[in-house]
Every structure is written in structure tokens, then in C-alpha cells.
KOLKOLDO-145522 format. One record per residue: x, y, z of N, C-alpha, C in turn. Coordinates in steps of 0.001 Angstrom, whole numbers, padded with zeros to 6 digits, always signed. Atoms other than C-alpha are relative to their C-alpha. Last residue first. Layout:
BEGIN
NODE       n.X       n.Y       n.Z      ca.X      ca.Y      ca.Z       c.X       c.Y       c.Z
NODE         X         Y         Z         X         Y         Z         X         Y         Z
...
// end
This chain:
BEGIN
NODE       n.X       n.Y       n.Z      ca.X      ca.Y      ca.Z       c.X       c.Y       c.Z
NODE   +001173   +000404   -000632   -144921   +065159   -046979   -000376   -000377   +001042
NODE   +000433   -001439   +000023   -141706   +066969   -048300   -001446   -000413   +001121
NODE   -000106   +000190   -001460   -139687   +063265   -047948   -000988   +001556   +000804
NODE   +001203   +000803   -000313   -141407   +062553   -051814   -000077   +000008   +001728
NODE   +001667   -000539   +000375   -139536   +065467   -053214   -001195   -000866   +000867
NODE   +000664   +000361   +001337   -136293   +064811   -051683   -001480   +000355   +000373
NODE   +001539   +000376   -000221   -134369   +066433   -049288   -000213   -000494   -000739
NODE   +000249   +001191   +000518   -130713   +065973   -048963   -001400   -000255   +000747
NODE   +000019   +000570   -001088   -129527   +069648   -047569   -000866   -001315   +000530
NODE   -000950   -000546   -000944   -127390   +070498   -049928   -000740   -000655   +001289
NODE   -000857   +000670   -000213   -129258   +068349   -052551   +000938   +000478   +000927
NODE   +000399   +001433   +000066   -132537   +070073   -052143   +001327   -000866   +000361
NODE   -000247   +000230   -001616   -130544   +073185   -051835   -000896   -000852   +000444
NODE   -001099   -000063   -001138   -129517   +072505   -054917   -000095   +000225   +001413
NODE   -001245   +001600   -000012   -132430   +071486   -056525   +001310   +000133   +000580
NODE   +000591   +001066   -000581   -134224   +074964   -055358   +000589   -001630   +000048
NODE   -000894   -000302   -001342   -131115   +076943   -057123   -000936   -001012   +000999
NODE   -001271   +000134   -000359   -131820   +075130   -060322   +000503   +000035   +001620
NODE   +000168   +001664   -000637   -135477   +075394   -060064   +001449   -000522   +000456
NODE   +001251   -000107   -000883   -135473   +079438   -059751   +000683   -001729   +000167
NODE   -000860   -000012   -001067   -132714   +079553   -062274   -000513   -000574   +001489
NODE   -000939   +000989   +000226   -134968   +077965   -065006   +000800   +000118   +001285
NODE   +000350   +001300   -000480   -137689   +079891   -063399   +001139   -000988   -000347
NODE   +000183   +000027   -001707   -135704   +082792   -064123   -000749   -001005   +000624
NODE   -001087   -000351   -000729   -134807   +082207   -067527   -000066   -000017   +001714
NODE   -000345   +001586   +001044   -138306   +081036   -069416   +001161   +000294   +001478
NODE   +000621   +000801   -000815   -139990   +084628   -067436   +000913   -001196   +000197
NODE   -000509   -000453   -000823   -137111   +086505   -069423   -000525   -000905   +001652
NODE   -001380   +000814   -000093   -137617   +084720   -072318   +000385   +000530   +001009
NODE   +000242   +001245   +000462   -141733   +086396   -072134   +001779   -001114   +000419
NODE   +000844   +000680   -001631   -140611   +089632   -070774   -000052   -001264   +000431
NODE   -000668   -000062   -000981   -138576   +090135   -073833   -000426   -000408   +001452
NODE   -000326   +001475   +000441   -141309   +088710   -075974   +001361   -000153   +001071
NODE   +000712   +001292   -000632   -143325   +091477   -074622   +000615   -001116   +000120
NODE   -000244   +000459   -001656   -140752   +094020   -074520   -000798   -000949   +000370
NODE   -001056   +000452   -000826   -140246   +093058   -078099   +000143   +000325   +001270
NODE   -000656   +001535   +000300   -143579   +093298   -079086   +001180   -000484   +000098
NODE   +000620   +001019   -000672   -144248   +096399   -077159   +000059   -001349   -000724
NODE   -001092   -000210   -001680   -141367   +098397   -078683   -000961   -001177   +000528
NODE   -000977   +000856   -000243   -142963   +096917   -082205   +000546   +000231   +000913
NODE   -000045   +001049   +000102   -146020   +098723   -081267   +000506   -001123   -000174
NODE   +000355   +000074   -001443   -144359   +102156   -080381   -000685   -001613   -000087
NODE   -001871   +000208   -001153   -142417   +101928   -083710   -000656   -000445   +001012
NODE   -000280   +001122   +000953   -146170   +101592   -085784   +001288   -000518   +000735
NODE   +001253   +000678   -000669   -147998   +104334   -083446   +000731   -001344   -000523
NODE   -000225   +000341   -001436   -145013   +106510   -084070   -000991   -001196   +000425
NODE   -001286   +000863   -000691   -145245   +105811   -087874   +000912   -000553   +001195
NODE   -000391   +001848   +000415   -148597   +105901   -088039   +001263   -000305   +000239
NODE   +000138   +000066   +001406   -149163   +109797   -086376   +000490   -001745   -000195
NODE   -001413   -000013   +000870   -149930   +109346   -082717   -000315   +000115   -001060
NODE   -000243   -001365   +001289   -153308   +110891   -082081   +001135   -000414   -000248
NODE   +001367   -000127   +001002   -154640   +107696   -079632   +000294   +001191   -001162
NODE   +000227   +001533   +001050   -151691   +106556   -078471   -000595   +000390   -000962
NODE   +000185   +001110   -000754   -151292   +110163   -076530   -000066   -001133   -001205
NODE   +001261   +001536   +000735   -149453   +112802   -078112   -000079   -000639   +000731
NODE   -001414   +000972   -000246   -147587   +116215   -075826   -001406   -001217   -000288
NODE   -000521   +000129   +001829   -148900   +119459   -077261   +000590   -001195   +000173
NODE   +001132   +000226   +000616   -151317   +120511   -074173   +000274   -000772   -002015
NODE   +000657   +001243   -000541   -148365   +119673   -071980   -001540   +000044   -000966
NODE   -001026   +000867   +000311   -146211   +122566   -073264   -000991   -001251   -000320
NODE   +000941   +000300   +001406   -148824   +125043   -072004   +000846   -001190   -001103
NODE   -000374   -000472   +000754   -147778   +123940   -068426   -000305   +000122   -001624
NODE   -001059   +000852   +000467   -150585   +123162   -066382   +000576   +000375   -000997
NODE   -001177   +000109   -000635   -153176   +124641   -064339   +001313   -000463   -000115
NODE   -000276   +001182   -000430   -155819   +123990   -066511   +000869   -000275   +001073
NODE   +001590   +000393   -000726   -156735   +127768   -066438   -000403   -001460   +000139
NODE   -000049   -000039   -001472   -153322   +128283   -066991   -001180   -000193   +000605
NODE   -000529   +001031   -001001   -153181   +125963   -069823   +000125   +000819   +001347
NODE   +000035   +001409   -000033   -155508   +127133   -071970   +000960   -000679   +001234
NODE   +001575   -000222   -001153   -154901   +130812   -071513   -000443   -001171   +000420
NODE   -000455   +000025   -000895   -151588   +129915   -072809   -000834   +000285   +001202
NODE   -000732   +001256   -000226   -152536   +128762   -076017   -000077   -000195   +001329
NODE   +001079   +000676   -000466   -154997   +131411   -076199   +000610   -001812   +000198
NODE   +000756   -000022   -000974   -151861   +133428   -075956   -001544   -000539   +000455
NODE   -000501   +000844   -001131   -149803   +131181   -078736   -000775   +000731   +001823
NODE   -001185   -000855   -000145   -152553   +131604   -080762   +000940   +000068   +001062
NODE   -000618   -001226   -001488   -154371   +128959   -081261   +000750   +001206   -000440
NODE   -001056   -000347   -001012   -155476   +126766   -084231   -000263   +000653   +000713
NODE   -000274   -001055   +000397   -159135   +125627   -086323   +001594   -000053   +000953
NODE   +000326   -001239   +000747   -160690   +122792   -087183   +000960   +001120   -000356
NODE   -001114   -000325   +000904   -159410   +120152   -084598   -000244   +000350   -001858
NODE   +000249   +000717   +000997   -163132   +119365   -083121   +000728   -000320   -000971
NODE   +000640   +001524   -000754   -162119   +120784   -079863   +000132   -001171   -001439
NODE   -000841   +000155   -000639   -160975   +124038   -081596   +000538   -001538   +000483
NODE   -000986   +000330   +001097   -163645   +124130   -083623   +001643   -000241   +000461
NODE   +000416   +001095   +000786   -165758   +123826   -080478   +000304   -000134   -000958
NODE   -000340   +001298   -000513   -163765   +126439   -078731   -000776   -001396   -000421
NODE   -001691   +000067   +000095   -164081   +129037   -081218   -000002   -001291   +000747
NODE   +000593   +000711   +001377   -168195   +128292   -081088   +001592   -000123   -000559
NODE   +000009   +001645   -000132   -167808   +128689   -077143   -000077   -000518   -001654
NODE   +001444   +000135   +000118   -166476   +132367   -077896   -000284   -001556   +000485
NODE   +000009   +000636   +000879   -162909   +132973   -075568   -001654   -000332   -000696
NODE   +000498   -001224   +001234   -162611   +134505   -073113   +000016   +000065   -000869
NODE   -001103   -000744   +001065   -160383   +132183   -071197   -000412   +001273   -001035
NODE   -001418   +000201   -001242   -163022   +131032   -067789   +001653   +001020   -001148
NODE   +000403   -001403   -001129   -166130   +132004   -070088   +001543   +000252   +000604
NODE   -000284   -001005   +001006   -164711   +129275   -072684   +000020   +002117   +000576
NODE   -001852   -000440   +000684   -164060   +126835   -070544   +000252   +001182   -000215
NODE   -000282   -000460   -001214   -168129   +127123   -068708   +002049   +000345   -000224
NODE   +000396   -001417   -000865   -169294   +127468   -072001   +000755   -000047   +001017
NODE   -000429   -000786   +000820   -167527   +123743   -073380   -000120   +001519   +000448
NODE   +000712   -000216   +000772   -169151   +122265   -069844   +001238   +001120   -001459
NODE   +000042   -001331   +001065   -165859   +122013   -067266   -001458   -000523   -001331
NODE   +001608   -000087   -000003   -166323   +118779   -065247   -000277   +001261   -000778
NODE   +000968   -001085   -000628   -162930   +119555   -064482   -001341   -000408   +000142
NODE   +000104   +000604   -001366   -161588   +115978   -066190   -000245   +001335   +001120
NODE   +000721   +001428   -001093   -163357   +116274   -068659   +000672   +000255   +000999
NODE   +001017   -000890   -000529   -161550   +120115   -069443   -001311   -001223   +000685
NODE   -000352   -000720   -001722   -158125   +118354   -068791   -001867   +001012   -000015
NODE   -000166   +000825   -001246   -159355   +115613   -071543   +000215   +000805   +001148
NODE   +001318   +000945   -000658   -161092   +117698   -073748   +000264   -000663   +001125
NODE   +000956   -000656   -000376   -158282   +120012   -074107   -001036   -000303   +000201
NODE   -000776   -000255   -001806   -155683   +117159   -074460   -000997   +001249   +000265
NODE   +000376   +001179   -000728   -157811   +115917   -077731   +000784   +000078   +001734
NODE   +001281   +000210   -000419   -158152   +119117   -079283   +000162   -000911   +000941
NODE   +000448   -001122   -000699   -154499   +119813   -078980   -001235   -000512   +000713
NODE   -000615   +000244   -001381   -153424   +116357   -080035   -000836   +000900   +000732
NODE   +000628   +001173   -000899   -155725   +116709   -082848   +000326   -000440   +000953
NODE   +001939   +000153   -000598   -154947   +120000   -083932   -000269   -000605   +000833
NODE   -000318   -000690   -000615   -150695   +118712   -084469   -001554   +000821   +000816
NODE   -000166   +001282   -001402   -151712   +115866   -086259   -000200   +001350   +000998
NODE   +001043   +000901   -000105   -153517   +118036   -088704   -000013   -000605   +001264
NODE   +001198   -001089   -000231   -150649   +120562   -089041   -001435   -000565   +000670
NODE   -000982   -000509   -001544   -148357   +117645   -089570   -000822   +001001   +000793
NODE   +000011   +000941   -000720   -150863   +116041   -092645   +000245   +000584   +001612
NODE   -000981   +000732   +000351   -150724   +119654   -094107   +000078   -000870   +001076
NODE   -000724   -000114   -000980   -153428   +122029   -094305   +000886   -001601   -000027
NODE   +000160   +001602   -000399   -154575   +123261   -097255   +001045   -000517   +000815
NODE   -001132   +000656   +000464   -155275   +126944   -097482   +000030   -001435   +001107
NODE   -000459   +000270   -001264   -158906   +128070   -097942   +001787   -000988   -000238
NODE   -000390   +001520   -000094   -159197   +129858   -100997   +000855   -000477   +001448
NODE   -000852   +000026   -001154   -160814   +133481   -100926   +000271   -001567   -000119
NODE   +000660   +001154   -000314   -162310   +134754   -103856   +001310   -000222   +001255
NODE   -000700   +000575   -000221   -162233   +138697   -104336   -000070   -002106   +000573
NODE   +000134   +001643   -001359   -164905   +139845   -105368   +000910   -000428   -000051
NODE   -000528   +000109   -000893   -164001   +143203   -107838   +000041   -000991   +001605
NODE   +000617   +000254   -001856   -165555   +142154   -110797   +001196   +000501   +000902
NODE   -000735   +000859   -000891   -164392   +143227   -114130   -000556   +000089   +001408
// end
């Protein structure tokens, strides 16, 4: 009998996934917007640069103190490195958040319709209040 043990990677679960890709993707963005080089991050938390490129690449997790190394060396609460943009929603937020914008669009839209309606209204009245007409404007 062998003694090798096999090792099976465990499978990570849609939520788990999302949850990476926010990360990665808010750690690129506060380290763009430094000018930070991957090395120059990684020096700053102590961290290897080959951790932080699986990291980046939503691979691998944190711990909650390289969590927190992360954000003080961003300057920002570690909270904020877990909060989705458009771009990593999961479908069903991305799917709600698109019908919000089709009804605030359309809302916008009957909202425009309305206020010009009032708009001309109140103009014709004080047309007739104070008996202008259109053609005496000239």
C-alpha cells in the first residue's frame, strides 16, 4: 500500500468566486490608482508578488490580516475592498440593477412629457394674463 496521499482541490462555489473577483478587482483599482507596480504592493504588505498575482487574478483568498494589510496601505477601510462594482455583480444583481435603470429611464422620460406640459400651460397663461400673443413677440 502506498502511502501518497492525494490531495483534491476543493471546489469553490459560484459565491466564493464572486466574492475573489470583487476583491481582485478593487485591489487593482486602488493599487492603479497609486501607480503601485504588483512588487511595489506587495513589498509595502509583505506579502510574495506571486501571492498577489493570484490574488489579483481571483485564484486564491486572504486572510482577514492580509485583508487588512490591504486596506491600510490603501488607506481605506477593509470593508471597501468587498463592496461590487457593475462589472463583478453576480446576474441577478446586474439583472435588478438594469431594470432600476429602465424604469428610472422611462420615469425620467414621462416626467420630461409632464413638465413641459406644465411649462406651456403656465406660459399660456401669462400670455393671456397679460394679453400677448405669439405674433405681438416680434
Amino acid at each position: 500500500m502506498s502511502k501518497h496521499k492525494y490531495i483534491v482541490a476543493k471546489q469553490k462555489t459560484p459565491e466564493e468566486q464572486v466574492l475573489k473577483n470583487i476583491l481582485s478587482d478593487n485591489i487593482k483599482k486602488y493599487r492603479n490608482r497609486r501607480n503601485w507596480s504588483q512588487f511595489a504592493l506587495a513589498e509595502k504588505i509583505n506579502i510574495s508578488t506571486n501571492f498577489l498575482a493570484d490574488i489579483e487574478a481571483g485564484n486564491t483568498w486572504v486572510s482577514s490580516q492580509t485583508l487588512t494589510k490591504f486596506a491600510q496601505a490603501f488607506e481605506i477601510d477593509a470593508f471597501e475592498l468587498l463592496i461590487p462594482n457593475e462589472k463583478n455583480m453576480n446576474p441577478k444583481s446586474q439583472l435588478k440593477n438594469d431594470a432600476n435603470k429602465k424604469e428610472l429611464y422611462q420615469f425620467s422620460q414621462d416626467l420630461t412629457v409632464v413638465l413641459q406640459e406644465s411649462i406651456n400651460k403656465a406660459i399660456n397663461h401669462v400670455k393671456k394674463q397679460y394679453k400677448i400673443s405669439s405674433k405681438s413677440q416680434k
